[in-house]
C-alpha positions, 0 to 999 in steps of 0.5 A: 885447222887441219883436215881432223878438225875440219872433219870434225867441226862439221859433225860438230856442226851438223849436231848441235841445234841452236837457231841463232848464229854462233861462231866456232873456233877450236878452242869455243866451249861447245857447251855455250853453243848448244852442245847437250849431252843428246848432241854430244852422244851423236857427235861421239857416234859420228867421230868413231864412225867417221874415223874408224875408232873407239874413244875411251871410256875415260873420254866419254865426259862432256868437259873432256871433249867440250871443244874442238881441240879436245876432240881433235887431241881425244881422236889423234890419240884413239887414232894413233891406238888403232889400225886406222892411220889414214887420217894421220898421213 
């Protein structure tokens, strides 16, 4: 994982609540480990706060950021759209 998707997969982490233990790898639907739609507002809050972006409406869909992957790619691009380039260095 690149240092995105590690940033990335801890406010994943940090968000869905689920008891039993579960693993995540990049391409684990996030779905089946908990992610419903509070935690994935939550997760979407924190990715735009943490990265300094704004993801697009067209983005904003559960099945279209439903694993690490997804987001990574949905926040390379929203990063590339912006001024924030720190995290593309």
């Amino acid at each position: 994982m690149n240092e995105i998707q590690l940033k990335i997969y801890e406010i994943v982490k940090a968000n869905i609540e689920k008891e039993e233990s579960y693993i995540i790898n990049a391409d684990t639907d996030l779905i089946t480990v908990g992610l419903d739609s509070i935690a994935f507002i939550k997760c979407i809050v924190a990715l735009e706060e943490e990265f300094g972006i704004e993801i697009s409406d067209e983005d904003l869909w559960m099945p279209t950021m439903n694993t690490i992957q997804k987001m990574t790619d949905i926040v390379e691009a929203a990063l590339v759209r912006s001024a924030n380039k720190k995290w593309l260095t």
